[in-house]
Each structure stands twice: as structure tokens, then as C-alpha cells.
C-alpha positions as a Markdown table, in Angstrom:
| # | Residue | x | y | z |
|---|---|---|---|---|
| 1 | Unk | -6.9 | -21.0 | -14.9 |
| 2 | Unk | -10.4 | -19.8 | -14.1 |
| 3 | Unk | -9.8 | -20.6 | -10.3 |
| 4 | Unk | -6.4 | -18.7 | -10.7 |
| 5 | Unk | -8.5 | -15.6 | -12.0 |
| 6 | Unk | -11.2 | -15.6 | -9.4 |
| 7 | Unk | -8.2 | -15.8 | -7.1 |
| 8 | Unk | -6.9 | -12.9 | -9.2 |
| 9 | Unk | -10.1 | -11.2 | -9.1 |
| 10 | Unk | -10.5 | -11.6 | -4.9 |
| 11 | Unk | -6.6 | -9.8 | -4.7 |
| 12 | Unk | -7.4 | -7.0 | -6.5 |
| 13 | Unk | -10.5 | -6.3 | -4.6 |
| 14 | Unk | -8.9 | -6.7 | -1.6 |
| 15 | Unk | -6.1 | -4.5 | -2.5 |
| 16 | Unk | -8.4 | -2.0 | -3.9 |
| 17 | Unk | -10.8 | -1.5 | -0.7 |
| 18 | Unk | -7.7 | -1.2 | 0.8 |
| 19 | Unk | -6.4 | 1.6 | -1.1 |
| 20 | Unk | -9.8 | 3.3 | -1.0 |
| 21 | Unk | -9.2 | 3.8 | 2.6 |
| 22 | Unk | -5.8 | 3.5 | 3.4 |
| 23 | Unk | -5.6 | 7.4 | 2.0 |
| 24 | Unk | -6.9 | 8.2 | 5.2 |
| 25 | Unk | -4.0 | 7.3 | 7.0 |
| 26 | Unk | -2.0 | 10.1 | 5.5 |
| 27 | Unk | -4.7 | 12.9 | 5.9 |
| 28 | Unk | -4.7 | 11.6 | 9.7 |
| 29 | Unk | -1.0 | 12.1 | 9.8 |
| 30 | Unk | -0.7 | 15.6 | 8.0 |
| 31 | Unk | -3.6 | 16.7 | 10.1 |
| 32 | Unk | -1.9 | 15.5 | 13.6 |
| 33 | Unk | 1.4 | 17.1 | 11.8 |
| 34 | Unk | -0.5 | 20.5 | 11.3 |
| 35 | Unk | -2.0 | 20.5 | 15.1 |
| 36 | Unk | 1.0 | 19.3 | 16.4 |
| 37 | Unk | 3.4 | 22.4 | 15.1 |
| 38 | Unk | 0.4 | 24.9 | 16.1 |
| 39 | Unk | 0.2 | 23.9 | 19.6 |
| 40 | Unk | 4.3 | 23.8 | 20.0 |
| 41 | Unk | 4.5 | 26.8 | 18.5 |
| 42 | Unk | 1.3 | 28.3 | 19.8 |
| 43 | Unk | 1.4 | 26.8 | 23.4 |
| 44 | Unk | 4.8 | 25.5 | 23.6 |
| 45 | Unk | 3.8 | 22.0 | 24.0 |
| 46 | Unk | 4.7 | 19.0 | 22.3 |
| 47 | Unk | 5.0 | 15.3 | 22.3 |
| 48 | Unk | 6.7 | 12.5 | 20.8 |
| 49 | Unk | 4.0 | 10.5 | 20.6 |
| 50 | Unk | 2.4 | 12.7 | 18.9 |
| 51 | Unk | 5.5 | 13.0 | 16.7 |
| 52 | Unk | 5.4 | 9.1 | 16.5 |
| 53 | Unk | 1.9 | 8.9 | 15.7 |
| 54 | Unk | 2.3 | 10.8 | 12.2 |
| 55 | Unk | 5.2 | 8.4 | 11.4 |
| 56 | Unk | 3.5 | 5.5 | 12.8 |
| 57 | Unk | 0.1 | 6.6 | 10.2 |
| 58 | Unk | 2.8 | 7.3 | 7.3 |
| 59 | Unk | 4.3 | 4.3 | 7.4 |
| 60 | Unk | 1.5 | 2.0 | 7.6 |
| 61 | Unk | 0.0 | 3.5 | 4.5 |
| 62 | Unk | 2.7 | 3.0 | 2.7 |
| 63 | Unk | 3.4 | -0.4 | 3.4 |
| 64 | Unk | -0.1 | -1.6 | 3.1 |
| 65 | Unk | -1.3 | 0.5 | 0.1 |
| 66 | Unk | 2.1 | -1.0 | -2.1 |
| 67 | Unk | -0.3 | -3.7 | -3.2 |
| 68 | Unk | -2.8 | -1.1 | -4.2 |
| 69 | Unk | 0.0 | 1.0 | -5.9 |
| 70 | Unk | 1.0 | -2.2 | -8.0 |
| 71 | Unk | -2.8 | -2.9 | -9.1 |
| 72 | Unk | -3.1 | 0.6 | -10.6 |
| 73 | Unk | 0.4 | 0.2 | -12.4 |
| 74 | Unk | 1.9 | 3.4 | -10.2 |
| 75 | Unk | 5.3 | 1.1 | -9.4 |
| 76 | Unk | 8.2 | 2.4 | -11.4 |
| 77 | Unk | 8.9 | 0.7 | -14.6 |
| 78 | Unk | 11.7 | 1.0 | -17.5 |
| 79 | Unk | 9.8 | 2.6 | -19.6 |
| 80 | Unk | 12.9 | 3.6 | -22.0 |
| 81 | Unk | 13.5 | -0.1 | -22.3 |
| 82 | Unk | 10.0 | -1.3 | -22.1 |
| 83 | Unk | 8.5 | 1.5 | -24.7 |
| 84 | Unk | 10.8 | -0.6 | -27.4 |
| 85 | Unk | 9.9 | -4.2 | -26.8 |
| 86 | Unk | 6.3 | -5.5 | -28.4 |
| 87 | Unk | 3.2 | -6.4 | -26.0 |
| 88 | Unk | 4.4 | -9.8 | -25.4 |
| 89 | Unk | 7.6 | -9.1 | -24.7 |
| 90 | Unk | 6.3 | -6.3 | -22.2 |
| 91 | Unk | 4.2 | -8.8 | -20.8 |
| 92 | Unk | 7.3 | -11.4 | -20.6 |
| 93 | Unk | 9.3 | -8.7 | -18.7 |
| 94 | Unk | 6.6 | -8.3 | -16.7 |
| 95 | Unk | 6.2 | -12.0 | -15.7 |
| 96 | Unk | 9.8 | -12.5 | -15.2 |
| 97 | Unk | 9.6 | -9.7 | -12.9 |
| 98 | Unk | 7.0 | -10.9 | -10.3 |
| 99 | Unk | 7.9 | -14.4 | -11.0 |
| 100 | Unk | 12.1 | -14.1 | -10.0 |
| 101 | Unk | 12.4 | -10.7 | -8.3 |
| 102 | Unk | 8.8 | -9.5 | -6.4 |
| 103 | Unk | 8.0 | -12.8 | -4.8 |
| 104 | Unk | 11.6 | -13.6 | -3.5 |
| 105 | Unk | 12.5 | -10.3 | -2.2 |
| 106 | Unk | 9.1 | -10.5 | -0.8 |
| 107 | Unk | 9.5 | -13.9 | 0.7 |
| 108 | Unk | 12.9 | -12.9 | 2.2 |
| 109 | Unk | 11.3 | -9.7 | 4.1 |
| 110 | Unk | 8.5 | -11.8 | 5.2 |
| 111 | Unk | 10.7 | -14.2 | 6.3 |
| 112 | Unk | 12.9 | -11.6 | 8.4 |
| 113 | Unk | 10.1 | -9.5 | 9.1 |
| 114 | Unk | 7.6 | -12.1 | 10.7 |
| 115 | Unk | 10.1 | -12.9 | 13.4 |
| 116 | Unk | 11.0 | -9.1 | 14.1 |
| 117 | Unk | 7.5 | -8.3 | 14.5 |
| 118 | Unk | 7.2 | -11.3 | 17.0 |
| 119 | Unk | 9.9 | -10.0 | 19.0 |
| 120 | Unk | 8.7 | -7.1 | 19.5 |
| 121 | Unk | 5.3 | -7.9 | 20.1 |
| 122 | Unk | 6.3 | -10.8 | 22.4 |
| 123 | Unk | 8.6 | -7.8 | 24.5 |
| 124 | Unk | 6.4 | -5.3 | 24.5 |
| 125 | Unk | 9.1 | -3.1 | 23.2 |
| 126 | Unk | 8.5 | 1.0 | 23.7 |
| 127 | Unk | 10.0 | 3.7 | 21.6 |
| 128 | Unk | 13.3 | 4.9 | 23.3 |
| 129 | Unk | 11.8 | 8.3 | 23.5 |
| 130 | Unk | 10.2 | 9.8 | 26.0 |
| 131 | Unk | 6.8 | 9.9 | 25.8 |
| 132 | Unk | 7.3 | 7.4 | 22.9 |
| 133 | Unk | 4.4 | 4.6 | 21.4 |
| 134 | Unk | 4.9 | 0.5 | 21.3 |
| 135 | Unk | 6.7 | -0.4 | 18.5 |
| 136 | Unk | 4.7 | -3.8 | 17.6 |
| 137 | Unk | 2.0 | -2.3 | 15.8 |
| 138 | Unk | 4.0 | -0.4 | 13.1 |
| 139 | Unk | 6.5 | -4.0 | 13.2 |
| 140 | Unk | 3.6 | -5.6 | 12.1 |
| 141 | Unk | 2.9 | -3.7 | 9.1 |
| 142 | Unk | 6.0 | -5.0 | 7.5 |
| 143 | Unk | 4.6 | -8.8 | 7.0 |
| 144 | Unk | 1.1 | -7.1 | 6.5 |
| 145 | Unk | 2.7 | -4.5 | 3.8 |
| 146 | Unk | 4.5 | -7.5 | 1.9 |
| 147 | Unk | 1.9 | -10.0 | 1.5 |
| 148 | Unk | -0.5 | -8.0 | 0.4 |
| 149 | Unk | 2.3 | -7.0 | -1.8 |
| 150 | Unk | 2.8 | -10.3 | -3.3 |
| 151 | Unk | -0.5 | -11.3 | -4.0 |
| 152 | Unk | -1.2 | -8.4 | -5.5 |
| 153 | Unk | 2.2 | -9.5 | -7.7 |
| 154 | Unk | 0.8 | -13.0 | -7.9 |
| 155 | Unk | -2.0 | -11.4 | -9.3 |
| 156 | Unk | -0.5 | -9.5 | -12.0 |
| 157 | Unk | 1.1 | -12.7 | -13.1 |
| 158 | Unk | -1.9 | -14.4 | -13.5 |
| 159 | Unk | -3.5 | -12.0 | -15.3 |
| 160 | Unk | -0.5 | -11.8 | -17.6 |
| 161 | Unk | -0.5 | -15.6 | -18.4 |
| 162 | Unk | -4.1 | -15.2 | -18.9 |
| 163 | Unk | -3.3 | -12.6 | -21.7 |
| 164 | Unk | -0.5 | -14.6 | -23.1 |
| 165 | Unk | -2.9 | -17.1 | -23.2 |
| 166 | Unk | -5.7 | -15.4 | -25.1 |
| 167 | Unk | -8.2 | -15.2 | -22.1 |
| 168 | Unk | -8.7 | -11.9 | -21.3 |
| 169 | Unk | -8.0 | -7.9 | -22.4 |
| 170 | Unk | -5.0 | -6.6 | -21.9 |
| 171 | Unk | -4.2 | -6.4 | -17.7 |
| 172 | Unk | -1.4 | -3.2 | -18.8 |
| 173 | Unk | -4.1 | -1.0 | -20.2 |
| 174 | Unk | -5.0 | 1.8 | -17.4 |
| 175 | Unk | -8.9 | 1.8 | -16.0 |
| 176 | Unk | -10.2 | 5.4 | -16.3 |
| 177 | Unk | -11.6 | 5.2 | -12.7 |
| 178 | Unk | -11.4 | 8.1 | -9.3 |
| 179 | Unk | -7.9 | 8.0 | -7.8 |
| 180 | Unk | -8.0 | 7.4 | -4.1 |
| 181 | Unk | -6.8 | 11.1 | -3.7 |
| 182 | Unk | -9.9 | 12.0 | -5.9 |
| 183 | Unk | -12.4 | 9.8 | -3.9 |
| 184 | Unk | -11.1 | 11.0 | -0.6 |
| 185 | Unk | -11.8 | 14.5 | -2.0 |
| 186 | Unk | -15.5 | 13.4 | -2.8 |
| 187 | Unk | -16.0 | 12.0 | 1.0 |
| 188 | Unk | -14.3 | 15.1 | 2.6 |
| 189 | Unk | -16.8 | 17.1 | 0.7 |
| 190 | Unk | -20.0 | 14.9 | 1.3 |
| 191 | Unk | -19.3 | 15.2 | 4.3 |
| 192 | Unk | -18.6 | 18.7 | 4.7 |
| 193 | Unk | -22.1 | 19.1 | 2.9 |
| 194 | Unk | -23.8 | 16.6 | 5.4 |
| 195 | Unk | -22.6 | 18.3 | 8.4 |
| 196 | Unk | -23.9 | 22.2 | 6.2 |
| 197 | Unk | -27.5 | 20.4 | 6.5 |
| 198 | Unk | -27.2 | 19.1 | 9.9 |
């Protein structure tokens, strides 16, 4: 169990530098978004790989921050049902849950979603729009997305057998730490201070 909770330990960090950066991704895409209906309007311009861009940035955060949504318990849960149960049996609903339903579903995309992003990797495929981007890059964060997914669920299952079992606090109980939204807020105004100086 102690390797399983280093292993557990190495996951969440993973996931959580991820999420600490991934937030970028969707101020990149509502700025290119913002510029992008200026200069049509404006100028009369646009492009679709501009257009593809923001959906390109949109997508690949949320794919590869769901592992980072999991770790801070931001998933959706049944909390009419769960509210009623005791701590164990949240915990058993919990372990059921990423035992017999995350890592199969994500197993079966991963194993549908590997091969598609081959493809069109291996083809070079191009949006059908003119102007359009490759479409490997955003393929490949579906198998990216999902297994960071399911270790972050494999995880969460560790941790709550390591509960069950006595060996450490409570995995359910929320961390009173900076959302990313709040730490991106933080480096935008750093920043905006460093540049004031410079």
C-alpha cells in the first residue's frame, strides 16, 4: 500500500501542475475569440484557423484538465443519494465507481481513441475548411485527456482503500487551497505589475 500511495501521490501532482497551467489554454482561446470578432468586424477579415485555433485551445483543456477536475472533487456527484449514506458507504460508492465505471469507459475511449489519433496523424488529415488546421494534434488529446483521467481515478481509489483501511485522513474532505482561476488571476497581475516596473 505505501508504493500504491506514492503512486497516488506522483498522480495528483501530475494532475495538479497540469491544472495550474492548463487554465491558460482557455484565456488563450477567449483572447484569440475577442481579437478575432474585432478584426472581422473591424477590418472585415477572418479566418478559420483562427476560428479552429479557439476550439482546438478549448478542447485540449478540457480534456486534459478532467484529471485535475477529478482531484479537486469538481465531477458531478449524487449528492441527493450520497448526502444519506454514512462515510463508508460514500467511500464504497465511490470505489465502485472508479473501479466498474471510470476505468472501463476510460479503457474503451482509449482503446478507440488511440487508433483514431493514429490515423490521422499517420494521414496528415486537414480540417475540411478552408484555411483549416491538422487535425492530429487536437486527435491526440483524446488518449492524452483519458489517461490522465484514469490515473487520476486510480488514484482516488487508492486513496479511498487507504481510508477504508485506516491509513490516512479522509481523501473526500476539500483542501482550502487557490483555484486555478484564482492563481491565473495572481500571475496576470504579477505580471501586469512587473511589466508597470519595467
Amino acid at each position: 500500500m505505501n508504493f500504491l500511495l506514492r503512486f497516488s501521490r506522483a498522480v495528483d501532482w501530475l494532475n495538479g501542475q497540469i491544472g495550474k497551467y492548463v487554465i491558460w489554454l482557455i484565456l488563450a482561446s477567449t483572447v484569440i475569440s475577442g481579437v478575432n470578432a474585432v478584426v472581422r468586424k473591424v477590418f472585415n477579415v477572418s479566418s478559420n484557423a483562427y476560428l479552429e485555433v479557439q476550439w482546438y485551445l478549448f478542447a485540449a483543456s478540457f480534456l486534459i484538465a478532467a484529471g485535475y477536475t477529478l482531484l479537486n472533487q469538481e465531477h458531478v456527484k449524487i449528492d441527493v443519494i450520497l448526502s444519506r449514506l454514512s462515510k463508508r458507504g460514500q467511500i464504497w460508492v465511490d470505489i465502485i465507481g472508479f473501479s466498474f465505471f471510470l476505468t472501463p469507459v476510460c479503457l474503451a475511449i482509449l482503446w478507440y481513441g488511440i487508433p483514431f489519433f493514429l490515423q490521422g496523424y499517420r494521414s496528415g488529415e486537414m480540417s475540411n475548411n478552408a484555411g483549416g488546421l491538422i487535425r492530429w494534434p487536437i486527435y491526440a488529446m483524446i488518449p492524452l485527456g483519458f489517461s490522465l483521467l484514469m490515473l487520476q481515478g486510480w488514484s482516488e481509489l487508492i486513496k479511498r482503500i487507504a481510508f477504508l483501511q485506516g491509513r490516512i485522513d479522509d481523501p473526500t474532505q476539500k483542501r482550502d487551497e487557490k483555484t486555478a482561476e484564482e492563481e491565473l488571476a495572481e500571475s496576470i497581475r504579477r505580471l501586469a505589475e512587473s511589466n508597470a516596473k519595467g
